[in-house]
Residue, then its C-alpha position, 0 to 999 in steps of 0.5 A: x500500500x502506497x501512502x503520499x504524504x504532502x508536508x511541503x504544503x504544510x512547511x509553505x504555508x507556515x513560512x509564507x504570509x497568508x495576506x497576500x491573496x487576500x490583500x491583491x484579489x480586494x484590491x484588483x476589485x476595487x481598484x478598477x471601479x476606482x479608476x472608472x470613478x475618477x477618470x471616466x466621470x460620465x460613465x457614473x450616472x450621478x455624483x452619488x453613485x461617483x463618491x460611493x464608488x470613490x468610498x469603496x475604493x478607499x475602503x481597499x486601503x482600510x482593508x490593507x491596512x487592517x490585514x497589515x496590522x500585527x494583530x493579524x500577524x501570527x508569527x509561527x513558533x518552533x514549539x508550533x511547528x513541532x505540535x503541527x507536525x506530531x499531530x499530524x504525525x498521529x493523525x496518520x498512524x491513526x488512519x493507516x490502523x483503521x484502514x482494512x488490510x489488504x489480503x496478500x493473495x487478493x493483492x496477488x490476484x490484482x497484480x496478475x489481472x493487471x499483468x494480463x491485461x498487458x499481455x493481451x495488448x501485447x497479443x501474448x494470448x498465451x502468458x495473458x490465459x496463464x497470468x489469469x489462471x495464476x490470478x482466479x486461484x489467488x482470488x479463490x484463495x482470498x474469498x475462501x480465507x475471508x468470504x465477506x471481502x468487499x471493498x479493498x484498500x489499494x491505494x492512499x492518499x493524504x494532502x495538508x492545507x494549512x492556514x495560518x491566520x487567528x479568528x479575527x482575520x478569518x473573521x474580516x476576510x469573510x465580511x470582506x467576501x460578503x460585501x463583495x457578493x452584495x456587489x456581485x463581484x463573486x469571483x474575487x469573493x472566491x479569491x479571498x475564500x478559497x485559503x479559509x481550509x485548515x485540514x487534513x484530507x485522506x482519500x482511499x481508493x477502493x476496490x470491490x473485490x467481488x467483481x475480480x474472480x468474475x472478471x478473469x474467469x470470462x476473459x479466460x473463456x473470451x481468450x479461448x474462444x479467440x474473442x481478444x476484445x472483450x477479454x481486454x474490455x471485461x478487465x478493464x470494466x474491473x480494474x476501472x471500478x474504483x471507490x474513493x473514500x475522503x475523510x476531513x479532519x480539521x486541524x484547529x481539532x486536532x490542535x486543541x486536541x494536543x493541547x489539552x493532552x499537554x496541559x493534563x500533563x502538566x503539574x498541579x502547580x502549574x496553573x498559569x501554564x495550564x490556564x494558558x493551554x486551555x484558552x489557546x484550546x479554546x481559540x483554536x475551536x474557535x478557528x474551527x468553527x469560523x472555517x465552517x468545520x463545526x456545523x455538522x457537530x456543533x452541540x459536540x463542539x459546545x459541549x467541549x467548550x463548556x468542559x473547558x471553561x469548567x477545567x478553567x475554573x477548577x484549575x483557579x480553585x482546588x485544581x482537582x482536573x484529573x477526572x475532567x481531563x480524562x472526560x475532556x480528551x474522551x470528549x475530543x475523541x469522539x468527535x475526531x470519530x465523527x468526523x472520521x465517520x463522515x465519509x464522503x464516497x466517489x464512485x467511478 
């Protein structure tokens, strides 16, 4: 099983500024109903409709300058990288040990099947009837071990986008695309949107073994009835026959996740640092939700926001957490289940 990373995109996106997509896609919008304003009077039906143009344009510059403010700026630190990568570090194992493994003679029976539909490209009618024996015993093999096989993982897939900007710049970029949809100017509204994912996305290609020992035991029979064609078709109907599974994890999850697993190690004493782990959580669940990952669970996501004002408050008082640490990550837990169980599936 092939698994492919993508952590280059995870590294860009912490060392580029996320502004500047924003910043020129506003700009580019605004900019050109300024000059129309400015220098072509008469295409303005009046001087009101000429001055609210002339606002919106200076409405760009408040807009750059407030994506410029170092309120906005979110400089990232080692320690962040380092929990970035672990978490998703774990968030991949994780997946590999849910994933169903692949029986070694359905696995073998594949190989072969592709091996012969090859041959029979090459005209090697005779390696491609020996290569589809070899496959059909395989797949007897694999449905006699496990009659109840269905679809199997043959392949899988996992991409990192990561946005590294707080609650109020999402904030201001989605207000920002609100006016620019009330002015019709969807396509810079896109512009500004698309950056607003922070997840992790993990595509699996299936494959429905059931259709496998059929497929080569009538190209088999198509080869020895000489019919070339409609062996070649029969394999490729089955070898085209994918699943897709994709299931989306985000990020400001499994960030908060972390960080309150860190703040439950921490010593009794250490309130402040506790404290401080615990608020960081709680902005990172707001990020979720802001990017629109929270929707389909918000009473779980609300639920652990009230488990972590309670932590909050104990820590001030007599700081015995250890019972709602434990219920605070099993918390988490279950919501990372959900949204592993939703999966978004694509047929081909």
């Amino acid at each position: 099983m092939k698994t492919k990373l993508l952590l280059s995109t995870v590294l860009a996106s912490l060392l580029m500024s996320s502004t500047a997509l924003f910043a020129s896609s506003y700009q580019d919008s605004v900019a050109s109903k300024e000059a129309k304003a400015l220098n072509h009077p008469a295409s303005v039906h009046n001087q009101m409709s000429a001055r609210a143009k002339v606002e919106e344009a200076q409405d760009r510059e408040a807009f750059l300058a407030k994506v410029d403010k170092g309120e906005f700026k979110k400089e990232v630190t080692q320690d962040e990288e380092r929990r970035l990568q672990t978490i998703i570090s774990k968030a991949v194992q994780t997946h590999k040990h849910s994933m169903k493994k692949a029986p070694k003679e359905f696995m073998n029976g594949l190989k072969k099947t592709v091996q012969a539909l090859q041959a029979i490209h090459a005209n090697k009618i005779k390696t491609a009837e020996t290569l589809l024996e070899g496959a059909t015993k395989e797949f007897d093999t694999a449905f006699k071990t496990n009659p109840k096989l269905d679809f199997i993982p043959v392949a899988d897939n996992i991409d990192i986008i990561s946005f590294n900007g707080n609650a109020k710049l999402i904030k201001h970029i989605k207000d920002s695309a609100i006016k620019l949809l009330k002015d019709n100017d969807t396509q810079a509204a896109i512009d500004i949107l698309t950056p607003l994912q922070d997840e992790m996305t993990m595509r699996t290609q299936l494959v429905p073994a059931f259709l496998y020992p059929k497929a080569t035991k009538e190209a088999a029979k198509d080869l020895k009835a000489g019919k070339k064609d409609a062996a070649f078709k029969v394999l490729m109907t089955a070898l085209s026959a994918t699943q897709v599974d994709t299931v989306i994890l985000p990020i400001p999850l499994l960030t908060a996740q972390d960080m309150i697993l860190q703040a439950s190690k921490l010593e009794k004493s250490h309130k402040k640092e506790a404290t401080k782990l615990l608020n960081s959580a709680q902005d990172e669940l707001q990020r979720a939700m802001l990017l629109g990952y929270t929707h389909k669970f918000s009473k779980n996501y609300k639920e652990i926001e009230k488990q972590i004002e309670a932590l909050k408050t104990e820590i001030k008082g007599k700081n015995v957490v250890v019972k709602l640490y434990d219920k605070l990550l099993n918390s988490f837990k279950d919501l990372t289940k959900k949204h592993t169980e939703a999966v978004k599936t694509n047929k081909k």
